[in-house]
N, C-alpha and C positions, 0 to 999 in steps of 0.2 A: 260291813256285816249286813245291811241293807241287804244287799241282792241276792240274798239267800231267800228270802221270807217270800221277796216279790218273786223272784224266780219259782217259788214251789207253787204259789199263786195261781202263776201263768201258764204254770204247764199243769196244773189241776184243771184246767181247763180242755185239756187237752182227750179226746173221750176213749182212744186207742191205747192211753197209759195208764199201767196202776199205780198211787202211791202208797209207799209204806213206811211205816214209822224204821228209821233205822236202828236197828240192833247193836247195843253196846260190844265192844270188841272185850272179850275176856281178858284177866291178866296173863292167862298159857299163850293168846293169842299172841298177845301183844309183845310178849317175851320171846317170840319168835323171830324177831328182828331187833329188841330191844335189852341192854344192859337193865340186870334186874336191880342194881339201887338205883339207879337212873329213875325205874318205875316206883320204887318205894319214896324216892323224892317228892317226886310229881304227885303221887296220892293224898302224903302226907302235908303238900305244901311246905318240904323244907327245901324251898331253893332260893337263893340270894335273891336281892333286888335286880346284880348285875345279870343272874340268867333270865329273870324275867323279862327284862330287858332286852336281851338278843331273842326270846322268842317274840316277843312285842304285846303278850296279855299281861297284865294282873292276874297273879294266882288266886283265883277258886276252885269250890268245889262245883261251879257250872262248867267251868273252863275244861276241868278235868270231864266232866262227863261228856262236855261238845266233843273232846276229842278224841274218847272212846267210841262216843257216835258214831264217827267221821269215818275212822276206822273198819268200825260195822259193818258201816254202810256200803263201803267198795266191798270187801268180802263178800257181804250179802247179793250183792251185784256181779260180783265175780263166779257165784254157786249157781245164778241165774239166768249169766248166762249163758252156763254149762247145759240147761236143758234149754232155752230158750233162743239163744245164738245173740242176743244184746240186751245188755240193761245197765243202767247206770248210776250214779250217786249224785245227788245233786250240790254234795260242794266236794270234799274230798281233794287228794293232788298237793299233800302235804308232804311235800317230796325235799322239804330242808332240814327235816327232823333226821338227826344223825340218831344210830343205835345209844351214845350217853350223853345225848343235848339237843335241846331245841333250839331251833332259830329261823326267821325270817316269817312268824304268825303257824309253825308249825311245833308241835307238840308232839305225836307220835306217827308214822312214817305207814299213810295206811297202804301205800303202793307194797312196799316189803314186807307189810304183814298179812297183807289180803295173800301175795304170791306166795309166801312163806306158807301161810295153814291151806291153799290149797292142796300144797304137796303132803301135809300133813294129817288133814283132814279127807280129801279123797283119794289121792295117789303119790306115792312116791317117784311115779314116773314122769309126771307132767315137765313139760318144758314152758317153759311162761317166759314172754317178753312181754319188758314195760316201757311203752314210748311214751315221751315226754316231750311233748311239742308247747309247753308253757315256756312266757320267751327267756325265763331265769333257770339256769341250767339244777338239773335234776341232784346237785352235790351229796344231801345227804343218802338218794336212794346208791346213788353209786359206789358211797364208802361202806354202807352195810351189805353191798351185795355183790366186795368187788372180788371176791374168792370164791363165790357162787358160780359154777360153770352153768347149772341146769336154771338160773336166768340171765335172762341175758338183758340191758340197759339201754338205752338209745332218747338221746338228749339231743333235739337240736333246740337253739336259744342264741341269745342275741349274746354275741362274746363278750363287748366290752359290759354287760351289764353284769348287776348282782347274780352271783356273788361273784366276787372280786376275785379271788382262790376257788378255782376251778377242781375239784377230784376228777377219777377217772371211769367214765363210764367204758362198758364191751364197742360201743358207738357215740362219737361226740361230733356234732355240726355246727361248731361256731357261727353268727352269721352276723356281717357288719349291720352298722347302725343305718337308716333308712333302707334298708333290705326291699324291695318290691315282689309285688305278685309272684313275677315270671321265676326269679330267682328262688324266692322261698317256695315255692309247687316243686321245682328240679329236687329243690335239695330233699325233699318229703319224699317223692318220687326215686332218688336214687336209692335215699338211705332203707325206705322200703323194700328194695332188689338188694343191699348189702344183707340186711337184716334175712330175709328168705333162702340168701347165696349162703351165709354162713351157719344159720342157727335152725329152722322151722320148729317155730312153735306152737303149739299146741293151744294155747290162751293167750290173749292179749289182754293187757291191763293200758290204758290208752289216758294220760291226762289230756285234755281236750281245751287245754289255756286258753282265755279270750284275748290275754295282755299281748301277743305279738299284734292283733289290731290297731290302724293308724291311730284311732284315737285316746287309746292308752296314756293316760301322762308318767307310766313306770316303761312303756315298752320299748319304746326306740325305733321298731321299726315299722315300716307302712306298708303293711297288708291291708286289703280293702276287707268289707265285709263279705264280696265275691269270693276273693281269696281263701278269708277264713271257711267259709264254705266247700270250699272245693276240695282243700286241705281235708276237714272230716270226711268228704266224700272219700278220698285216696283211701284213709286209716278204712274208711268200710268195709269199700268195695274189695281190699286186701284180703281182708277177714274173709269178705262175703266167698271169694274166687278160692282161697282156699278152705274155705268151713271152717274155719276158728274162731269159737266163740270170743266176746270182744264188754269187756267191763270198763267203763269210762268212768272218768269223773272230769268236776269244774275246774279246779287249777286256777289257777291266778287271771285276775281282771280288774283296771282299776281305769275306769273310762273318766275323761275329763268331766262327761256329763253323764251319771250312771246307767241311763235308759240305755246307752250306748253296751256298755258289758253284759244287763240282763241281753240285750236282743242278740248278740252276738253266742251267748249260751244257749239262749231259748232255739236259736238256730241248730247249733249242736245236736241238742233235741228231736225236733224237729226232722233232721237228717238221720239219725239214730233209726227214729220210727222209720224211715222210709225204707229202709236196710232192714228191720229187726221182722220186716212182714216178708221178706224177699227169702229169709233163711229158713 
């Protein structure tokens, strides 16, 4: 939970970015991807010890509100940048929140809800794809969105890892354990040209995971921090080359030594801005 606090820190520092408190996700929003006693649960704090457990908090009434936050906050960044061409959520990428259960430190699913009240809130025509380059593959976004034609899904992640039972994303790129540079850029790379070949979309919704990073003790595989860099370069310059606007969030990072995940976000960042001036 750490490298939220430092991360907002760090990039407050940063004199080209604004920051903003994020905006609680409403219950209409939220119910946009979400089973609505699912949500009267979670409010009310009537959920067993065992679901608490597979999501990995203790139920509060903070808990509940971080995660209405969280939510917001890609929406918020996803409206953003609709006019502005990139903007992001500084934690967000709660992408194992199924529509009636949480799990894996995710509680409500802000990738499906931010895409979901797009179409809702400013068009019904938008086409939104949500890549998921955190290295634990994207399950819950994929079963609440997997009869959605007008989004489209795209996971790539380390296969043998969590979760174990895999759903099915419109795009899935398993990728073995110690995975390298060259191999994970191809596969970013392709699935970018499949993604384009079969769908163009209109917005990207981009988790931006630090955890496929070598020094991950969750991730498995060995991307340098070159790699990881070049990788958000790809998702950009995508956007950039076709105009589609691009809402990212943190995603998963759980570095052996945590300087390691802030810098690897901060990076993220960083590369955002270089892109967000070019649109």
């Amino acid at each position: 939970m750490e490298k939220y606090s430092r991360l907002r820190d760090l990039v407050g520092t940063l004199s080209a970015v604004e920051l903003i408190e994020a905006p609680a996700a409403s219950d209409t929003q939220i119910l946009y991807a979400h089973d609505p006693q699912y949500l009267m649960n979670i409010l009310a704090g009537n959920i067993s010890a065992q679901e608490q457990k597979e999501i990995g908090f203790p139920w509060s009434e903070k808990m509940v509100e971080r995660s209405r936050r969280s939510a917001g906050a890609t929406l918020a960044a996803a409206k953003t940048a609709l006019l502005e061409g990139i903007s992001g959520n500084l934690a967000g990428g709660t992408h194992h929140a199924y529509r009636n259960q949480g799990s894996g430190f995710c509680v409500f699913n802000d990738s499906a809800i931010a895409a979901r009240a797009l179409q809702k809130e400013v068009s019904a025509k938008l086409k939104i794809a949500i890549i998921d380059f955190d290295v634990h593959q994207g399950n819950g976004t994929a079963s609440i969105l997997q009869h959605d034609s007008s989004i489209f899904t795209l996971s790539i992640h380390g296969e043998n890892n969590f979760p174990f039972k895999k759903e099915t994303s419109d795009l899935d790129v398993g990728l073995p354990d110690a995975c390298d540079d060259a191999s994970y850029l191809h596969a970013v790379n392709q699935s970018l040209d499949e993604l384009d070949n079969r769908f163009r979309p209109d917005v990207l919704i981009y988790l931006a995971g630090a955890d496929p990073h070598e020094d991950d003790r969750l991730g498995r595989l060995h991307i340098s921090k070159t790699g990881m860099r070049l990788r958000d370069e790809q998702v950009f310059q995508y956007g950039l080359d076709k105009q589609i606007p691009i809402a990212f969030s943190m995603a998963g990072g759980y570095g052996k030594v945590i300087d390691s995940t802030i810098d690897i976000h901060f990076q993220t960042i960083q590369t955002a801005l270089l892109f967000q001036q070019r649109y």
